[in-house]
N, C-alpha and C positions, 0 to 999 in steps of 0.2 A: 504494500500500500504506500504510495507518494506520499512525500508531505506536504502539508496544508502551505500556498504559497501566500508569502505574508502579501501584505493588502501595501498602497503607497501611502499610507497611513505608520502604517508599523517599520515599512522601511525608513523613511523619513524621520522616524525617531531613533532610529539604531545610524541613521548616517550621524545624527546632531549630537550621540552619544558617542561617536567615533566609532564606531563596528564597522571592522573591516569587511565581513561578510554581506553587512546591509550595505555599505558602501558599493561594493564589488555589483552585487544585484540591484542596486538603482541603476547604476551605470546602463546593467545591459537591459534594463526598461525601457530605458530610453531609446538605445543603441536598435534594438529593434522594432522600435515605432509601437511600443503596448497604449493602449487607449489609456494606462493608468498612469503613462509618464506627465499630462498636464495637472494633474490632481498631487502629485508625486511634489513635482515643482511649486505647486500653490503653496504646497504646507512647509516648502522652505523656503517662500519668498522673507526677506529680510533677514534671514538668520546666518551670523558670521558678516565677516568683514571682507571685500571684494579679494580676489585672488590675485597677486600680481603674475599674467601670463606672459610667459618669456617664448618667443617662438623662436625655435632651432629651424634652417632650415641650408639648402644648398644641395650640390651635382653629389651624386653617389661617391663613394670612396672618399670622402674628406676627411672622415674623421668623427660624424657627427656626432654618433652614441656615446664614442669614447670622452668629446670632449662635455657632453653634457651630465655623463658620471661623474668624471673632474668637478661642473660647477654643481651637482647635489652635495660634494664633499665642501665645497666653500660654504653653499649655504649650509648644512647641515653645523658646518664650526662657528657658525654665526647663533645656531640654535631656533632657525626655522624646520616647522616644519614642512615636507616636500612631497610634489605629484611630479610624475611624468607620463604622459600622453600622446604614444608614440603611433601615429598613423601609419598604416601598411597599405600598400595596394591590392585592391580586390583585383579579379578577373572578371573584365568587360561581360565575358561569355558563360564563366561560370556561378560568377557575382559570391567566390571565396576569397577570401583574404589570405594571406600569408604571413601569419603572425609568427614575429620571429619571437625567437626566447628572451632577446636584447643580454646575451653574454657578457656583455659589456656593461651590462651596468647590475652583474652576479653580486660585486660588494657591498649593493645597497640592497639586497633583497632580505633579508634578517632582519633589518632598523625599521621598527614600528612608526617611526615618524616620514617614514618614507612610501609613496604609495604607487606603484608602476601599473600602467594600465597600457595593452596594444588596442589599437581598434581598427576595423577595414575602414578603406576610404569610400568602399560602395561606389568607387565612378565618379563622386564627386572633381570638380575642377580644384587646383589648389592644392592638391593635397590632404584638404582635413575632411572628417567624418563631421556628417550633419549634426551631428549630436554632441560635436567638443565644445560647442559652445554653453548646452547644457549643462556637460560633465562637470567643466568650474565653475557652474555652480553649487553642483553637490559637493567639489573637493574645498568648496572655501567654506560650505556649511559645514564639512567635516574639519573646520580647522586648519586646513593646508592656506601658508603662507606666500608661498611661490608653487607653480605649477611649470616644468616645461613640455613644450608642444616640438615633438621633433616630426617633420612632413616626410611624405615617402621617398623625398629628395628627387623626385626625375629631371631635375635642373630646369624643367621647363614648366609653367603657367603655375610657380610659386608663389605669385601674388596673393593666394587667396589666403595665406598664413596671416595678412596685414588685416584681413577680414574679424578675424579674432583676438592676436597678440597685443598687450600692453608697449613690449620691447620685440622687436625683432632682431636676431644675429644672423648673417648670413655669413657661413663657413664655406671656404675658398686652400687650396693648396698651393704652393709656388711651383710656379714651370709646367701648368696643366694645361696653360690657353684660358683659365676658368673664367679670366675676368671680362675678355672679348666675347666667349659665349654669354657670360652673363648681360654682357652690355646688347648683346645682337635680341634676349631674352625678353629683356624689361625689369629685368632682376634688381638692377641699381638704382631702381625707384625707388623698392620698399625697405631695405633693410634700415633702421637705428644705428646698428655697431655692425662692423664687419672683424671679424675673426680669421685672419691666416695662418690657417692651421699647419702641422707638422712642418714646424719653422725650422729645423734643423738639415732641411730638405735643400740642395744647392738653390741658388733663384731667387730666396724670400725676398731679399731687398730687391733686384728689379724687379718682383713680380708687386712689391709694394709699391715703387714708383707705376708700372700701369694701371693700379688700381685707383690711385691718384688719380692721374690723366685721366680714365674713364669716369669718375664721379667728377671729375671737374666740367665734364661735357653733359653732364644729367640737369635733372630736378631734384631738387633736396637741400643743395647747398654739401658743406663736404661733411664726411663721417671720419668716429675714428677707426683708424684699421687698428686691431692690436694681435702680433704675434703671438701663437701660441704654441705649445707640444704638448696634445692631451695626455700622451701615455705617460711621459716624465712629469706632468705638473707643474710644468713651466708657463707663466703668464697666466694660470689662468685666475689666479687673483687676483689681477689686474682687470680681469675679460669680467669676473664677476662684481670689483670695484664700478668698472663701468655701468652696467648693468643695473646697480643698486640706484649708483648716480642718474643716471637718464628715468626710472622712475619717480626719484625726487624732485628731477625742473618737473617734471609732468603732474606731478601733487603741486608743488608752489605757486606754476602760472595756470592752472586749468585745465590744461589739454589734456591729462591722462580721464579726468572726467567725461570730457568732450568727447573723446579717442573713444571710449567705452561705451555711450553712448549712442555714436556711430554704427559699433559695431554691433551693437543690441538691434537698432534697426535693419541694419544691413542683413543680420541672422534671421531676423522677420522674414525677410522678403524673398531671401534666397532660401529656407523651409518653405516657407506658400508656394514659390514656384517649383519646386521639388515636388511638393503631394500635386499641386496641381499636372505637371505632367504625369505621373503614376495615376490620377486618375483619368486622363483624360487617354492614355494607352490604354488602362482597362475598359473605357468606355468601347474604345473604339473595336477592342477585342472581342466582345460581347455582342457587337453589334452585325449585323449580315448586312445591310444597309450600307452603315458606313465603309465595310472591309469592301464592298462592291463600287464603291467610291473610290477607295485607295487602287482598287484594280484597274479603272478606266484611267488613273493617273499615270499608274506604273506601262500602261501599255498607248498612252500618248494620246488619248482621247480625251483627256480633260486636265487644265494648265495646274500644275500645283498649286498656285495662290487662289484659284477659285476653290481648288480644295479641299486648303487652308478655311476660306471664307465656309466652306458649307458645312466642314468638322465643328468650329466654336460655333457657327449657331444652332448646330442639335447637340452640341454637349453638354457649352456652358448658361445658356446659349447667349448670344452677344447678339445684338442689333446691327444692321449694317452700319450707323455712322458711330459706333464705339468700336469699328474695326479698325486699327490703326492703318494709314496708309502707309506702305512700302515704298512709293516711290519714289 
């Protein structure tokens, strides 16, 4: 016989009591879209103080896990306590995830103050999972100080980390290319701090001066770069000094407020339009009507954009002058 599965009631109490178990299982309430995740949330709106989220991000092989093991060991000597939130990518086709063990960050797995969570990215653009913007909020009702957010790194349409992160770091190596791809990307919009990692690697310093020159031809205005060596623990006090500091101008003059709120709506809109495509696929799947619609399309008989037009208005349905025009 199963057991009785607690209600978002009783999870909700055992998140705010610190139970790592109700913790673990509100997560995946959310994580997989339970009707009882908005009721979940209601009964921890106000409770705890915001999480500060640091988002890791950058091209594979950089160093990421390791170097964000290094900053849970700073923060942790600081005496916060810590999330890590570490996105994986799903399969388009199979819509599994590839959740790694994170080996790399084995020496925090025993410290109760430390809370590691993978999750799939589901397809998402960006790299994050629909639901990390929820999660911290359950890790900052459960008391977590700092949370970090590492993306599944595919070096390309990383923006979406900005969508959520208080701090952004983007991790970069010397003598990769990394920083012209990043710049070809869009990459050198979003980051806060830049991190050059496995500094002991021949290159660092010229690959420091391109980094330069490429943030001096963006938007932003310039960042600091600061070297680092995850494995040795070199810099990366400095990379977490940083870090602390950029959340502080962001309390003093407003923006981290701002920044937050942004991103609260921004997570609005981009969940609405997430269910609203899932249901407007299930609509259409259900439907003999509509599938015999997409058929005269697929076979040249009818222009896509009237097809467009004739799906919203038996789905959602929409009027003709609330159809936006394309042209």
């Amino acid at each position: 016989m199963s057991a009785r599965r607690a209600s978002p009631a009783e999870l909700a109490e055992g998140v705010l009591a610190g139970d790592v178990l109700s913790l673990a299982r509100a997560i995946s309430m959310l994580e997989d879209g339970d009707r009882g995740g908005p009721e979940l949330l209601r009964a921890l709106r106000g409770s705890g103080a915001p999480v500060h989220a640091v988002g890791v991000t950058g091209p594979p092989g950089v160093g990421k896990s390791t170097l964000i093991s290094a900053l849970v060991g700073e923060a942790r000597a600081g005496g916060l306590s810590v999330g890590v939130v570490a996105v994986d990518p799903t399969s388009p086709f199979s819509e599994g995830a590839v959740l790694g063990d994170r080996v790399r960050l084995a020496e925090h797995f025993l410290d109760p103050d430390v809370f590691i969570r993978s999750m799939g990215s589901r397809g998402r653009a960006g790299g994050l999972a629909e639901s990390t913007l929820q999660t911290l909020v359950l890790l900052g009702a459960a008391g977590k100080d700092v949370v970090f957010l590492e993306t599944v790194g595919s070096g390309q349409g990383e923006v979406g980390v900005l969508s959520i992160a208080d701090t952004v770091v983007l991790v970069l190596m010397p003598g990769s290319g990394d920083s012209v791809q990043a710049l070809k990307a869009g990459i050198m919009e979003i980051p806060d701090l830049i991190a050059l990692n496995k500094r002991d690697l021949p290159g660092v310093e010229r690959s420091a001066r391109e980094l330069r020159q490429v943030l001096s031809l963006g938007p932003g205005g310039p960042r600091a770069i600061l070297k680092t060596d995850a494995r040795a623990r070199e810099g990366t006090g400095e990379l977490w000094l940083a870090i602390e500091q950029h959340r502080a101008r962001g309390e003093s003059d407003g923006s981290l407020a701002r920044r937050r709120g942004d991103n609260l709506v921004a997570e609005v809109l981009a969940v609405a339009s997430t269910r609203a495509r899932r249901y407007l696929e299930n609509a259409v799947a259900s439907d003999p009507e509509l599938e015999a619609l997409l058929a005269e399309v697929r076979l040249g008989r009818l222009d896509p954009l009237s097809g467009v037009e004739e799906i919203l208005r038996k789905v959602f349905p929409i009027a003709d002058q609330d159809i936006p025009d394309t042209g």
